[in-house]
N, C-alpha and C positions, 0 to 999 in steps of 0.2 A: 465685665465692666463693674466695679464698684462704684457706690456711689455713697460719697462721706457727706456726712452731714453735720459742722461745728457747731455749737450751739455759742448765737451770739447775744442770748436776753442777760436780763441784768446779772444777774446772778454769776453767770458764767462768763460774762464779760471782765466783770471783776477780778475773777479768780487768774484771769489772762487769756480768756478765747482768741485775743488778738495776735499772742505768742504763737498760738497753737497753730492757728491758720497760715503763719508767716513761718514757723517750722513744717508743716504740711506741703507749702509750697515748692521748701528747698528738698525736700524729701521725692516729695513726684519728681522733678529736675535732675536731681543727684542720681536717680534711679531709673529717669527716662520711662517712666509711667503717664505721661500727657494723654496718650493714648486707652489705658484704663482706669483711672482713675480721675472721675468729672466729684471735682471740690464746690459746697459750699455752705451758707449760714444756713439755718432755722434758729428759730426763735427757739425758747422752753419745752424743753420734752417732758417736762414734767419728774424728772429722775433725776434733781439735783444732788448734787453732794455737797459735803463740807468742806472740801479739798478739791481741787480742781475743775476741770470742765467737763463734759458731757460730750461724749462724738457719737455717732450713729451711723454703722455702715451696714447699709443695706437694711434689712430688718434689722440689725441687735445695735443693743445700744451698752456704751462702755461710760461708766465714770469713772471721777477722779483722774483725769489725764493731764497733766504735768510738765512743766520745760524739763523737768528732770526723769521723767518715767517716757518722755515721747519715744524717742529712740527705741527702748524695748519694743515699746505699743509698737509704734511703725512697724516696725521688720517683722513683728510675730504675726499681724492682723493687716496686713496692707501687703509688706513685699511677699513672705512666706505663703501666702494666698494665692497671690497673683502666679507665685511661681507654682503652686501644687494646678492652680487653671489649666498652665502652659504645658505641664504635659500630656 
């Protein structure tokens, strides 16, 4: 099980956490991950960036994540994980 964590304080709100969470959602779905993958906010981790939002799966934590960089993120750090579990 993963477990993601968007960050939705100011900062990162800003940047589009709202996107993120709303491309996160169609990503679990598209990929029928409902089952490992339990989505949701935290406030500020404290590891803002300049550019984008903050996610945090499981212990590590990724900035800069993007409407435009999600897709890679996703499938390197969520599906590609999920499948190395499965075997």
């Amino acid at each position: 099980m993963l477990i993601v964590k968007v960050c939705v304080g100011s900062s990162c709100y800003i940047k589009g956490s709202q996107d993120i969470v709303e491309l996160f959602e169609k990503g679990i779905e598209e990929f029928n991950l409902q089952n490992e993958v339990v989505l949701t906010g935290s406030f500020c981790t404290g590891k803002c960036n300049r550019e984008g939002v903050t996610i945090q799966i499981n212990d590590e934590v990724h900035v800069g994540i993007t409407r435009d960089n999600f897709r890679t993120f996703f499938k390197n750090n969520i599906v590609d994980i999920i499948e190395k579990k499965r075997m």
